[in-house]
N, C-alpha and C positions, 0 to 999 in steps of 0.2 A: 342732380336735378336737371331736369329736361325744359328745355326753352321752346317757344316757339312766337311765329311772327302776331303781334298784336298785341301780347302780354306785356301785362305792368310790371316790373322792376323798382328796385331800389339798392343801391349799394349798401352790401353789408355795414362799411365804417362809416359811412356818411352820416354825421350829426343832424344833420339837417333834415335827413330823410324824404329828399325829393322824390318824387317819382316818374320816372320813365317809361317808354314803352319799347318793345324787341323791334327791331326790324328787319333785320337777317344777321343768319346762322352761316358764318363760313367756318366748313370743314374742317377745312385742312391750315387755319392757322392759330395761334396760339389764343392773342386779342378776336376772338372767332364770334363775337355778340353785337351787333351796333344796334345801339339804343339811342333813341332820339328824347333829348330835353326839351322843356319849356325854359326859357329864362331871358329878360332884357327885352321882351316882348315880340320875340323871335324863337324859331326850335334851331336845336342843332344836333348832330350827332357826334358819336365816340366811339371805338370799339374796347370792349373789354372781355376779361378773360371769364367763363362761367363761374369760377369761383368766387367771385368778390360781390356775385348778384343772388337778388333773393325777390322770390314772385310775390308781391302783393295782393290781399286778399281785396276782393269786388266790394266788402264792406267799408274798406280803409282807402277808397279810394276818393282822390281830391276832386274837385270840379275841372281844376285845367289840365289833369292828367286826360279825362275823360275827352275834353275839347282837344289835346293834341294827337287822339288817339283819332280822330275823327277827320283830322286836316289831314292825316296821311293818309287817308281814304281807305280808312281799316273799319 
């Protein structure tokens, strides 16, 4: 599966089923994804590996995924 900057996410095992958004794609390392969260009324990011992420469809998508998507000037 192909990523790119501004796509929603969501980890595959996450119960929760939060959703994130991409922010950059590095190459050449392993955690090569950082996705930026909403949560505790702050964002923050993380990198992770493309396997454990899956793109969210435009229909399933939440309100403050849309508002975090937007603060990062996407």
């Amino acid at each position: 599966m192909e990523f790119n900057r501004g796509d929603y996410v969501k980890l595959t095992e996450d119960a929760a089923q939060e959703v994130g958004v991409v922010w950059e794609i590095y190459l050449t390392e392993i955690a090569s994804i950082e996705v930026y969260w909403w949560g505790g009324g702050k964002r923050w990011s993380k990198c992770y590996e493309p396997k454990v992420l899956t793109l969210v469809k435009p229909s399933d998508l939440p309100d403050y995924a849309i508002e975090l998507r937007g603060s990062l000037g996407l």
